[in-house]
C-alpha positions in Angstrom: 30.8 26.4 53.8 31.4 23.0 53.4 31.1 20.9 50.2 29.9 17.5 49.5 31.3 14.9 47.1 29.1 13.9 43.8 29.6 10.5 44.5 29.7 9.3 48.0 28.9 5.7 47.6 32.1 3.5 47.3 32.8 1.7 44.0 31.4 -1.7 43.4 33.8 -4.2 42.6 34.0 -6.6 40.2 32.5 -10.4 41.7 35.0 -12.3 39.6 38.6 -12.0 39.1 40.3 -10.2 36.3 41.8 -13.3 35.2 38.4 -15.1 34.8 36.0 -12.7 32.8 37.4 -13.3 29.4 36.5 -17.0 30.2 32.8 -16.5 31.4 32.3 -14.3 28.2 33.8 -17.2 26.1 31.4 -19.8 27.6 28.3 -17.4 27.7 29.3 -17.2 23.8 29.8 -21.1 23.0 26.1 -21.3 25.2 24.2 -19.1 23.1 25.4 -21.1 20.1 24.4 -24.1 21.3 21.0 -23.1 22.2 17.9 -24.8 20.3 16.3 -22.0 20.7 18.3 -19.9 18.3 17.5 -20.8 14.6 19.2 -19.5 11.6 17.0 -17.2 9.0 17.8 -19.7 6.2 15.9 -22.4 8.6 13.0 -20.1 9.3 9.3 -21.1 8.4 7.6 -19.0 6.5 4.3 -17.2 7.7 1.2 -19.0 7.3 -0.2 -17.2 4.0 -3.2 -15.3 4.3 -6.7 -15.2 2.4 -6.0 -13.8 -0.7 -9.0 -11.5 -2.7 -9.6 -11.7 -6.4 -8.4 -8.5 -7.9 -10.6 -9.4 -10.9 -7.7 -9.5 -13.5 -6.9 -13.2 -14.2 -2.9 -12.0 -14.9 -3.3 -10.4 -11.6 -4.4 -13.2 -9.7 -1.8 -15.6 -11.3 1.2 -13.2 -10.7 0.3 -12.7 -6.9 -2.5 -15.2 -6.0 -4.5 -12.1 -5.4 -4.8 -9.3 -2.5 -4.0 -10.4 1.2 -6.4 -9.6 3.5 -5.2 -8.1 7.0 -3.2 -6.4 5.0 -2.0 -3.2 3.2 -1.2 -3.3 -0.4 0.2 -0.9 -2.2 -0.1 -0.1 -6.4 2.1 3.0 -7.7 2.1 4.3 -10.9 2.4 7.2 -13.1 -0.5 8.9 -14.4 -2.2 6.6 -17.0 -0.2 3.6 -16.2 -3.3 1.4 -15.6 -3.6 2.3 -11.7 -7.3 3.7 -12.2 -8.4 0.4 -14.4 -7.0 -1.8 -11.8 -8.7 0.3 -8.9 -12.3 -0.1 -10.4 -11.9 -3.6 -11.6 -10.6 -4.6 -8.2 -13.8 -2.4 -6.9 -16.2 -3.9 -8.6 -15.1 -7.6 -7.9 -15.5 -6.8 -4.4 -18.8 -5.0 -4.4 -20.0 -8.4 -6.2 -18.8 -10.3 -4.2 -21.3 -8.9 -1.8 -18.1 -6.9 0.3 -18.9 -4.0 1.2 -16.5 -1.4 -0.1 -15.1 2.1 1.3 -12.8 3.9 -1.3 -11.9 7.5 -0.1 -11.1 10.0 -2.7 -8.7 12.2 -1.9 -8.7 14.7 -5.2 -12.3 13.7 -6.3 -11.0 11.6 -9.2 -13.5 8.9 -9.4 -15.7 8.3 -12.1 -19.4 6.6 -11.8 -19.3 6.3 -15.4 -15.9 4.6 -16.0 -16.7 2.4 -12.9 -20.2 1.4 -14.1 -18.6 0.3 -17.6 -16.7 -1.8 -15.1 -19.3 -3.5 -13.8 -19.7 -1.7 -10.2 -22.2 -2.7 -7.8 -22.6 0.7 -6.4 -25.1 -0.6 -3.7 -21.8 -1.6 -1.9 -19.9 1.0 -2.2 -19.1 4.1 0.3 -17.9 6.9 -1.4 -15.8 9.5 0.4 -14.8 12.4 -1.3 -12.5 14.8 0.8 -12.5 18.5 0.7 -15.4 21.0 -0.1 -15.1 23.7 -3.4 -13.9 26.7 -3.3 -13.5 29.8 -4.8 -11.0 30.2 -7.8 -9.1 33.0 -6.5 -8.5 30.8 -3.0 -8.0 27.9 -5.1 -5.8 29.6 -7.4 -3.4 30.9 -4.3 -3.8 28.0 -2.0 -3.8 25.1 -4.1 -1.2 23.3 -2.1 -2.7 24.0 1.2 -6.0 22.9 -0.1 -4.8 19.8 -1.2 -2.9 19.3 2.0 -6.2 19.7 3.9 -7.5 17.1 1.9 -4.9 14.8 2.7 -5.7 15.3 6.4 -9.1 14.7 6.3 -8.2 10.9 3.8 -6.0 9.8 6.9 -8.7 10.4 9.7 -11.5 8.8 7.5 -9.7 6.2 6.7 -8.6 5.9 10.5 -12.3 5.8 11.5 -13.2 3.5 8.7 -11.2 0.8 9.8 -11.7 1.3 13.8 -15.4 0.6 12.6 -14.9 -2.4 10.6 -17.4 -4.6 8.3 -15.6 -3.9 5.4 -14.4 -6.3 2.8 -12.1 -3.6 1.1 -10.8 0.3 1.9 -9.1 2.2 -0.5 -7.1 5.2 -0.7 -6.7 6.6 -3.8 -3.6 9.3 -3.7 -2.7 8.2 -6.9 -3.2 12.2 -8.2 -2.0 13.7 -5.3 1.6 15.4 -5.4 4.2 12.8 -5.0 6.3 15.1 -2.4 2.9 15.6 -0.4 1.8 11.8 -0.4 5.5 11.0 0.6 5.1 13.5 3.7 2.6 11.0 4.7 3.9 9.7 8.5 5.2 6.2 8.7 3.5 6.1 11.8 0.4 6.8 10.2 0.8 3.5 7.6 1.7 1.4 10.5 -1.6 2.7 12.4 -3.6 1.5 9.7 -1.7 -1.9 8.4 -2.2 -2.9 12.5 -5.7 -2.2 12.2 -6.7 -4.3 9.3 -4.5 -7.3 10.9 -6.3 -10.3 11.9 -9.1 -8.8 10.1 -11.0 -9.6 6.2 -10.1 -6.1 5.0 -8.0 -5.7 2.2 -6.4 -2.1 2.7 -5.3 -1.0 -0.8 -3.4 2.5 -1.4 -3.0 3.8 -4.6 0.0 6.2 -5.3 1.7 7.6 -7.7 5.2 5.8 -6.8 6.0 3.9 -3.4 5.3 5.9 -0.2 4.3 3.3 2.4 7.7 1.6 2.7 7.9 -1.7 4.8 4.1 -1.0 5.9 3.1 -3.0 2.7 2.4 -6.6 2.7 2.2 -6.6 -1.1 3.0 -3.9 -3.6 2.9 -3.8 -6.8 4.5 -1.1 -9.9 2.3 -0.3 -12.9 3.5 0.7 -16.1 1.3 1.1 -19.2 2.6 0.4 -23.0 0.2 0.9 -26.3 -0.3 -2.5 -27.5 0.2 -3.2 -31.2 -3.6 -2.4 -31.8 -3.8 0.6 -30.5 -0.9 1.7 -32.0 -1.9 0.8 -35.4 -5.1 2.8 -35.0 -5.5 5.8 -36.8 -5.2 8.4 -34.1 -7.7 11.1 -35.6 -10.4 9.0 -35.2 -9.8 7.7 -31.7 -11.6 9.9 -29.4 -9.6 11.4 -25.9 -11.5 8.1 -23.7 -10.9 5.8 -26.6 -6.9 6.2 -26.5 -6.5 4.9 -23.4 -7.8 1.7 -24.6 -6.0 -1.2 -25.8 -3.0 -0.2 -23.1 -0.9 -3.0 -22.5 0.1 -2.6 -18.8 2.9 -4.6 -17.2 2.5 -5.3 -13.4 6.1 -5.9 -11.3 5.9 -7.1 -7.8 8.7 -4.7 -6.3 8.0 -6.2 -2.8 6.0 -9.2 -1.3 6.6 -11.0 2.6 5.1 -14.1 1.2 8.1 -14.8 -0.7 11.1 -15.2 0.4 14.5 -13.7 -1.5 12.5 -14.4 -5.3 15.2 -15.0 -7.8 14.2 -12.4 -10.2 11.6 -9.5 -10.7 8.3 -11.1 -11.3 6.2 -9.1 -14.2 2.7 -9.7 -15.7 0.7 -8.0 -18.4 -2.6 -7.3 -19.1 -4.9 -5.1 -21.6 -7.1 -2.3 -20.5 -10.8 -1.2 -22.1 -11.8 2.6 -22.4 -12.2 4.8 -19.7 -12.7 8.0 -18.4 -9.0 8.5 -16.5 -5.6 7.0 -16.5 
């Protein structure tokens, strides 16, 4: 039985002489440097901003410009940290604005009530709430599977919603879903929906309750809520469960931003909140 070798091609040589490779390395180095072509990050032009969207809250507006459109902005917060407030007042400056508006509710958390008060144009606006009830017993034993299934269904509307287009604004609100579930979210999935909003008038905003889209957000922004000194001086047995959340002083901090380049310090703003139904 014979045998054959693995190999039975001769080795390739080397073109050039020992002797000479360390200087053709050398040169290929000193030619690279040289090239025009190759420009330092501290000499690089920013991008060409992009239209920004009145989020309705003049300290807003002046800490950020507004919302980029094209692309995805994130707010995270804890629970009553002002995220809801922002969410409808950025809602209804849209919807008059004649834009029409998709906001998908992943835990049926939205209020009509709190976002009339607001001033919503509900004529432009597409509610999606996610899920269907159940019984308590399944809901009682499968909570987090229920939620989970919710989840699911947020990221394939919001896939088809922005495949369709003709919006002005989407919104995902996962600002009550479990932290550890929105953070399961694939990365893959953010990037899906930042490329399709680019090049596009839709302002993609996510709502969560601390960062989960990573370096998928254009713009994103940390909420954090403080009673201001009238609420505080308000005597709190007469303050009914909506009216304590008024009079919130909440400080905004832009933890991450592409249209400004190494910012000296953390940029804050501040702005009061009126009554409403959730934090």
């Amino acid at each position: 039985m014979s045998s054959f070798p693995l190999f039975s091609s001769p080795p390739v040589k080397c073109p050039f002489p020992a002797k000479s490779a360390p200087v053709a390395r050398k040169f290929s180095a000193e030619t690279l440097l040289k090239t025009p072509s190759i420009v330092p990050a501290s000499r690089l032009e920013l991008r060409p901003l992009p239209e920004m969207a009145s989020a309705g809250i003049p300290e807003i507006d002046a800490l950020t410009g507004g919302l980029p459109r094209g692309c995805l902005t994130e707010v995270c917060g804890t629970a009553s940290s002002g995220r809801t407030s922002f969410l409808l007042r950025f809602l209804a400056a849209s919807t008059w604005r004649q834009e029409v508006c998709a906001l998908v509710d992943v835990t049926d958390a939205f209020d009509p009530n709190s976002a009339a008060s607001a001033g919503m144009n509900f004529e432009k606006l597409l509610w999606v709430r996610c899920g269907t009830e159940e019984n308590s017993s399944r809901r009682r034993n499968a909570k987090e599977s229920h939620i989970e299934r919710r989840l699911e269904q947020a990221l394939r509307v919001t896939d088809l919603l922005l495949q369709s287009g003709g919006f002005g604004l989407v919104t995902i609100d996962l600002g009550h879903v479990p932290f550890p579930m929105a953070r399961r979210v694939p990365l893959a999935s953010w990037f899906r929906f930042q490329r399709a909003v680019e090049h596009t008038p839709t302002v993609l905003l996510v709502i969560t309750p601390a960062a989960c889209t990573q370096s998928c957000a254009a713009l994103l922004l940390k909420l954090k809520a403080q009673p201001s000194t009238f609420s505080s001086q308000r005597p709190l047995e007469m303050s009914s469960h909506t009216r304590l959340l008024e009079g919130l002083e909440i400080h905004a901090e832009v933890v991450r931003s592409r249209f400004q380049r190494k910012p000296p310090q953390s940029v804050t703003a501040a702005f009061t909140t009126k009554a409403v139904q959730a934090g």
